[in-house]
C-alpha positions in Angstrom: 20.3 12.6 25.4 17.2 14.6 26.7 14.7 16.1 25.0 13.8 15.8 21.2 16.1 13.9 18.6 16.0 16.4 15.5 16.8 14.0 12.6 17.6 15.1 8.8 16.2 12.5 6.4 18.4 11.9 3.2 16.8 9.8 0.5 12.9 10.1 -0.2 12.4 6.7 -2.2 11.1 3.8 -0.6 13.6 3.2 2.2 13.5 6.9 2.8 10.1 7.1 3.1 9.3 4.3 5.3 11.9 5.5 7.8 10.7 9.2 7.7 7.3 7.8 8.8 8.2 5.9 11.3 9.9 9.2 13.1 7.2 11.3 12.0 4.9 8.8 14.2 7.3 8.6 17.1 7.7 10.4 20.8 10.6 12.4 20.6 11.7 12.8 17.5 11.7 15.5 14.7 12.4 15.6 11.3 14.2 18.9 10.3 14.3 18.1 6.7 14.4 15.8 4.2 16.6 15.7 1.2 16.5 14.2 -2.5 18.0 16.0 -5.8 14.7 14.5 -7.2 11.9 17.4 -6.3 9.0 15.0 -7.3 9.8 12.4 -4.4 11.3 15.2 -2.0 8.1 17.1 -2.3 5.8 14.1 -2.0 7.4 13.0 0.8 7.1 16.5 2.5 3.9 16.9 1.9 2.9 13.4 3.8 5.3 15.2 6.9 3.2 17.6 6.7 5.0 20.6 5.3 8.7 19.3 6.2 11.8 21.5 5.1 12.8 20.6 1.6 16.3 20.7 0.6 18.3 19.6 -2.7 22.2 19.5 -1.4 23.1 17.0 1.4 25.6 19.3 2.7 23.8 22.3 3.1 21.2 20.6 4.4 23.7 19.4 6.7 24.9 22.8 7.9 21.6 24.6 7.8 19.6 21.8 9.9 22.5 21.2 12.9 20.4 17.2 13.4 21.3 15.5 16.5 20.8 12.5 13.9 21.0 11.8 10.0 19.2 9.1 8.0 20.8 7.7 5.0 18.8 5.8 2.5 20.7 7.1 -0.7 21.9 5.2 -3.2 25.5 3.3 -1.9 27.7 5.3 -3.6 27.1 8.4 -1.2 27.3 6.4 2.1 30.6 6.7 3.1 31.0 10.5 2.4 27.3 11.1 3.6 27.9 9.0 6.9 31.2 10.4 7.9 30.4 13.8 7.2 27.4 13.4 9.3 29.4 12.3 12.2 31.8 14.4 11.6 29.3 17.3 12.2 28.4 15.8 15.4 25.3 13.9 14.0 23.9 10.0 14.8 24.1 8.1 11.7 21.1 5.5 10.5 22.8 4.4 7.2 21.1 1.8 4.8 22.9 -1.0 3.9 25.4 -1.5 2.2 27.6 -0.1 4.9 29.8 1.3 1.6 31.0 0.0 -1.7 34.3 -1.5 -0.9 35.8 -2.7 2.4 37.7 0.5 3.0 34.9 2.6 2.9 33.1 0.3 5.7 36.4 0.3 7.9 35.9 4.5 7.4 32.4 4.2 8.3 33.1 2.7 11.9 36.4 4.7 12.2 34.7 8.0 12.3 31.9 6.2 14.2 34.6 5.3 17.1 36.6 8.6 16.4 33.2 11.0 16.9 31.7 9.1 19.4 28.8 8.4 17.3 26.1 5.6 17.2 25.9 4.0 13.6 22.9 1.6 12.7 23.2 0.1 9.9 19.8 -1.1 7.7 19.8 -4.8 8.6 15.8 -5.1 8.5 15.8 -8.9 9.3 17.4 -8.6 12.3 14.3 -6.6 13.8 11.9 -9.5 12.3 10.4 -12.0 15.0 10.0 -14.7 12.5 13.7 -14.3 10.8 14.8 -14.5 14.5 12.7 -17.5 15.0 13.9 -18.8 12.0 17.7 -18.2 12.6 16.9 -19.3 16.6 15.7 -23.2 15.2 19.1 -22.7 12.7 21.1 -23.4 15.5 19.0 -26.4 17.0 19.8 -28.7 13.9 23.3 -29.6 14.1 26.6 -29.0 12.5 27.2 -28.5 9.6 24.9 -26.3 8.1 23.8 -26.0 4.3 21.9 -22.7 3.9 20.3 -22.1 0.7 18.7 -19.0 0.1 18.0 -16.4 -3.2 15.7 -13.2 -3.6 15.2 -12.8 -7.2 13.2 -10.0 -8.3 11.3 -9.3 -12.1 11.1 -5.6 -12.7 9.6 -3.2 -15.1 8.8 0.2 -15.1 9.8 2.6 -12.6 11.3 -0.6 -10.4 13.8 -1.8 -13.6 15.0 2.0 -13.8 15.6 2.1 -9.7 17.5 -1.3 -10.3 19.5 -0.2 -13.4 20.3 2.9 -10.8 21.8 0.4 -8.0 23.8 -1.4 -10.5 25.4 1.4 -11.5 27.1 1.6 -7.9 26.6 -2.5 -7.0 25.9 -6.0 -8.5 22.1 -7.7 -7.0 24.4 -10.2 -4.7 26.2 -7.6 -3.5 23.5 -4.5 -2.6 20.9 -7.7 -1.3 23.2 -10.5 -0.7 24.5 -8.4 2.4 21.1 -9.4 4.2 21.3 -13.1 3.7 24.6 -13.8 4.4 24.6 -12.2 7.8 21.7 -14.6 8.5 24.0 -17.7 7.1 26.8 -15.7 9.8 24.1 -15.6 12.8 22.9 -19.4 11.8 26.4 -20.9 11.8 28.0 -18.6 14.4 31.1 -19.4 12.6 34.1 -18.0 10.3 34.3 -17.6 7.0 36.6 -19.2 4.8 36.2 -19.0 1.2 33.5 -17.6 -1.4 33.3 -18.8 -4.7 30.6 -17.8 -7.2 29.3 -17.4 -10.8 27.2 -14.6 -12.6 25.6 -13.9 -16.4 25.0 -10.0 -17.6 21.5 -10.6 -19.0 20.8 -6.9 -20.2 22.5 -4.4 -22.7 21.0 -1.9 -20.7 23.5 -2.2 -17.7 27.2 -0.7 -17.4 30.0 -1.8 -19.0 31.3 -4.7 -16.9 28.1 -5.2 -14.8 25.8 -8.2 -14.3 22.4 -8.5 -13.0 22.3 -12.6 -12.2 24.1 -13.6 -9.5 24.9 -16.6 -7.3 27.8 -17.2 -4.1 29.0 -20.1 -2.5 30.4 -19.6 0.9 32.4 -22.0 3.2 32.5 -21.7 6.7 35.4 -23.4 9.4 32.8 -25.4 11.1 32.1 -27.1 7.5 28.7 -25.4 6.9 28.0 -23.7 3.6 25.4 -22.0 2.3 24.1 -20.3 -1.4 22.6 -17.2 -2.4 21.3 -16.2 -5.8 19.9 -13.0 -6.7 18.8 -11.2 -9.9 16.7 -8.6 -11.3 15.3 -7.4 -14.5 12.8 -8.0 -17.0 13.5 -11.1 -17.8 13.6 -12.6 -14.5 11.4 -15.6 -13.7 8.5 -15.0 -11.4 9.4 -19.1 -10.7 11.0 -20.0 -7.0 12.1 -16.6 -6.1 11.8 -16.8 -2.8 13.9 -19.9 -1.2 14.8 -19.8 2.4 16.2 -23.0 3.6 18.0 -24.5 6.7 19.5 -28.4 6.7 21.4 -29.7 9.2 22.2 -33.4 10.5 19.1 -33.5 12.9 16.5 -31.7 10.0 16.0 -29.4 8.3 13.6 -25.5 8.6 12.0 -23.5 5.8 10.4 -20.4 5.5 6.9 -22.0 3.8 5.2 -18.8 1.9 1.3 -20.2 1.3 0.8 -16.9 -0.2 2.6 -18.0 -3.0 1.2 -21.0 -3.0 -2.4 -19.7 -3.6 -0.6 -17.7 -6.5 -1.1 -14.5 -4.8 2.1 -11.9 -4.8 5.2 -11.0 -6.9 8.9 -10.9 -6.7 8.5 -7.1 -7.0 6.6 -7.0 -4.2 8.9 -5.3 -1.2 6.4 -7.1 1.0 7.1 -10.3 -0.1 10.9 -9.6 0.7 10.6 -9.5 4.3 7.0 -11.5 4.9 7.4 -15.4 6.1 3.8 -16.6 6.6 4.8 -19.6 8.6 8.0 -22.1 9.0 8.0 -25.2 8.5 10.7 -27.3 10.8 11.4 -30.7 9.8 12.8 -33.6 12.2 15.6 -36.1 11.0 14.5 -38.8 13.6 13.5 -42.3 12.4 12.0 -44.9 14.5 12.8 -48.6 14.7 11.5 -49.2 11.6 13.1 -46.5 9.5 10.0 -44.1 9.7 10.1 -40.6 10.7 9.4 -40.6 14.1 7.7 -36.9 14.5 5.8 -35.0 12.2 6.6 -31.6 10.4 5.8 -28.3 12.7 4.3 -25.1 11.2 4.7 -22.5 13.1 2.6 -20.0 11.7 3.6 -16.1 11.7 0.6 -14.4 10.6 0.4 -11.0 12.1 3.9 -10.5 11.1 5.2 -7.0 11.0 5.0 -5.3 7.0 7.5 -3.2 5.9 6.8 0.1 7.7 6.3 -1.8 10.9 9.9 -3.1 10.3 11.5 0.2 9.5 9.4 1.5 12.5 11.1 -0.9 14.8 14.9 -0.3 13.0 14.1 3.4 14.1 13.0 2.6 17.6 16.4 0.4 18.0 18.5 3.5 16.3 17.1 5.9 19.0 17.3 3.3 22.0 21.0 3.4 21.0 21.0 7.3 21.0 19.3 7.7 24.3 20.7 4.6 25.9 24.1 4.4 24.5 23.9 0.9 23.6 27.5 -0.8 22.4 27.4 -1.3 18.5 30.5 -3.0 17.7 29.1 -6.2 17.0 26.4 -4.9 15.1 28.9 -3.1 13.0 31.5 -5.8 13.3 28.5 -7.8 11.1 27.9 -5.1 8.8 32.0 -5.3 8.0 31.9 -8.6 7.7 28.7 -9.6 5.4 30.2 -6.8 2.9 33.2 -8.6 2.9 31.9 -11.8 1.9 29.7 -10.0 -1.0 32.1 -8.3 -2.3 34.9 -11.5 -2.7 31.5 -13.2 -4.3 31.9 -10.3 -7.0 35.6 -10.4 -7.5 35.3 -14.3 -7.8 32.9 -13.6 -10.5 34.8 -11.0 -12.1 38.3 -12.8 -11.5 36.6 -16.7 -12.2 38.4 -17.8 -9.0 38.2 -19.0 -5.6 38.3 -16.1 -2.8 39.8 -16.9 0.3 39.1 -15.1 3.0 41.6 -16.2 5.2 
């Protein structure tokens, strides 16, 4: 499309934020208005826009704006209604991820995507990260099968435990981050799916009935790989190997080394420390004649790496290269499908105490 991409921001915490600045900063774009029931973060975020139009209801905002494009970073339990509405208003979607709560509201998501002739990018961050790329790339050098282990735990407090109390109310920690992970364990193995097992522990009165804020999946793939993911949040999180991102296969083994942690520096709150890498460290499985190891370990070192705006910058570039270029999105929402899929079995095998198949 020519000329200037007017684009209706929706959501003004973090994710929100970081997205409306990266279209504030880019050619050919402009945001028409932003949106939040909360007036504290709606008007702080207009304010940095420079005077953007404020707005408290999604759909008028909708109506009264006309975007060629809306971004979604609300929290999951509007992004079905917000997305399909959008497209059905003849809007571009950028949707955070989840893609929805349940697996019908993804499949509605990509319907009206297909029906409307709409682009829909979903919020995979890692997949615009040169060192998760990297990192997924020597994956697929190291033999068949697999084990993937991988967690993200996070201690909150403050305003961070409310905004995670507020997610659970919609979707469990394995679930809402788990998405990310396991469509890295997807892109490392290149293979299907069979069966998710997985256990979980409600550490907090404060959460819903029925709700649990520790989390951890098991997932089997055809080609005999498998893979873990643990995530929790709260208070009484430990600060203590939060951060695990690990890669064996028959020929060695890669790890995403964090020396920041190391030197004691950073936090599991930290959103930079959710996406940052500092340097990988690939292991070799070959011995010589006399048993040794026959080549040392690499670093590769990744300093430089993009932060978190950088990263939402480059999501946004992607998301308007798909607009203007009409790039084919099916397998990037193909992946979105089926990551929630697999995340959401995890929680029914932890709600059921069963294996999932997913077969």
């Amino acid at each position: 499309m020519a000329g200037k991409i007017k684009i209706l921001v929706v959501g003004c915490g973090q994710m929100g934020t970081s997205h409306a600045r990266a279209y504030h900063n880019m050619d050919g774009c402009e945001i028409v208005g932003v949106v939040s029931r909360g007036p504290e973060s709606r008007g702080r975020l207009a304010g940095e826009l420079g005077g953007a139009t404020e707005y408290d209801d999604f759909r008028k905002a909708l109506e009264a704006t006309k975007p060629d494009a809306v971004c979604i970073s609300t929290y999951p339990e509007t992004h079905v209604d917000f997305a399909v509405a959008s497209m059905e208003a003849g809007a571009h979607v950028f949707l955070e991820k989840p893609i929805a709560e349940d697996n019908e509201g993804a499949e509605r998501v990509v319907a009206a995507a297909r029906k409307h002739n709409k682009k829909a990018v979903i919020g995979y961050i890692l997949r615009h990260h040169p060192a998760w790329t990297r990192f997924i790339e020597t994956a697929r050098t190291l033999g068949k099968p697999l084990v993937m282990r991988m967690n993200l735990n996070q201690q909150s407090s403050g305003d961070k435990w409310r905004g995670h109390k507020n997610l659970m109310n919609s979707l469990s920690p394995i679930v809402d981050c788990g998405v990310h992970y396991v469509d890295v364990m997807c892109q490392m193995t290149g293979a299907r799916p069979i069966r998710v097992q997985a256990i979980g522990a409600r550490l907090s009165d404060e959460l819903k009935p029925g709700m649990y804020n520790y989390g951890n999946l098991q997932v089997v793939f055809d080609d005999g790989s498998v893979g873990w993911y643990e995530a929790g949040w709260g208070p009484m999180i430990s600060e203590e190997a939060f951060f695990v991102k690990d890669v064996v296969g028959p020929r060695g083994c890669a790890s995403i080394a964090d020396r920041k942690k190391e030197r004691g520096e950073g936090s599991s709150a930290d959103i930079e420390s959710h996406t940052a890498t500092h340097s990988i460290r690939i292991h070799h499985a070959d011995l010589d004649a006399d048993g040794n190891f026959a080549k040392q370990d690499e670093w590769v070192d990744t300093t430089g790496e993009p932060d978190h705006d950088e990263l939402c910058r480059r999501e946004q570039e992607y998301f308007v290269k798909a607009i203007r270029e009409d790039i084919d999105l099916t397998e990037h929402l193909t992946a979105a499908v089926d990551s929630l899929r697999i995340v959401l079995a995890a929680d029914q095998s932890i709600r059921e105490g069963k294996v999932i198949s997913l077969e």
